[in-house]
C-alpha positions as CSV (number, residue, x, y, z in Angstrom):
1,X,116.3,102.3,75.9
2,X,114.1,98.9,75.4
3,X,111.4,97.8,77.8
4,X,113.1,95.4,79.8
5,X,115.5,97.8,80.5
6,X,112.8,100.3,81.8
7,X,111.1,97.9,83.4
8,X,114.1,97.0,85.4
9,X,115.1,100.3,85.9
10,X,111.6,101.3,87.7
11,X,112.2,98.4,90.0
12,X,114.9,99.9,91.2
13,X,115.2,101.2,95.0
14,X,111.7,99.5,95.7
15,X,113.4,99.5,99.4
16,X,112.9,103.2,99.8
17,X,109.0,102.6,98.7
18,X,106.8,103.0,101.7
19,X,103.3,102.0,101.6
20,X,100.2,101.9,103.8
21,X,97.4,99.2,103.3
22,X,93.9,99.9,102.2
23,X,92.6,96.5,102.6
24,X,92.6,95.8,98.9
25,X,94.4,92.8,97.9
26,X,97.4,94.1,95.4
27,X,97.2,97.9,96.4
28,X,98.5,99.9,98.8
29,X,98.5,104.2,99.1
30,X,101.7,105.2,98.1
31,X,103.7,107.5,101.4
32,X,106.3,109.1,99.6
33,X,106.5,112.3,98.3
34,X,106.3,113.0,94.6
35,X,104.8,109.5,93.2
36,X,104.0,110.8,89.5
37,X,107.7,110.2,88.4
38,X,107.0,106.5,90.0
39,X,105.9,103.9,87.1
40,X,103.9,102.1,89.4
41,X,101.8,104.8,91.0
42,X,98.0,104.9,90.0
43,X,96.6,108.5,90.9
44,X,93.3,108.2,92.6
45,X,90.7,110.7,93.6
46,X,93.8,112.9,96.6
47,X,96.4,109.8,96.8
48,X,98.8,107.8,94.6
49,X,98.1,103.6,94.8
50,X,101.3,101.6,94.6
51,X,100.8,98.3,91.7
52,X,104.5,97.6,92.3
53,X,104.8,93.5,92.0
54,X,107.2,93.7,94.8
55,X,104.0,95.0,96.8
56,X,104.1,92.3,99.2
57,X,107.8,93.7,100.1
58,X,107.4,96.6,100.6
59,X,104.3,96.2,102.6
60,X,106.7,94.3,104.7
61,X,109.6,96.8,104.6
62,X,107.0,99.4,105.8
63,X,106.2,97.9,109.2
64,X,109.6,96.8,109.9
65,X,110.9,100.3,109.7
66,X,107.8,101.6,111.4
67,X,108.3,99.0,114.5
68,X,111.4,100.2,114.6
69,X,110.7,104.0,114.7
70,X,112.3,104.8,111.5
71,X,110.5,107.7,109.7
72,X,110.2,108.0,106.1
């Protein structure tokens, strides 16, 4: 396995990410369960931060399923 490859592979599914802003630009706590197996989740101090560069995205993905009342 080469890098690109990884690195595509860990973008992968970025629609099932779900994220909650912190009001830092280009982070967001991760709201899924079991982020250490995620190659874009940061641990820090009792939460995972997403550094995803599809952040913006998912931020979006986020509140359209939580406007719709969509859990998880």
């Amino acid at each position: 396995m080469n890098k690109k490859t990884v690195k595509t592979n860990s973008l992968r599914g970025f629609e099932n990410c779900r994220v909650l802003e912190i009001g830092l630009n280009g982070f967001a706590e991760c709201l899924k369960q079991g982020p250490a197996t995620c190659s874009h989740a940061m641990p820090f101090g009792y939460c995972f931060l997403c550094k995803n560069p599809r952040l913006d995205q998912i931020i979006e993905n986020t509140k359209a399923h939580t406007a719709a009342g969509v859990s998880k």
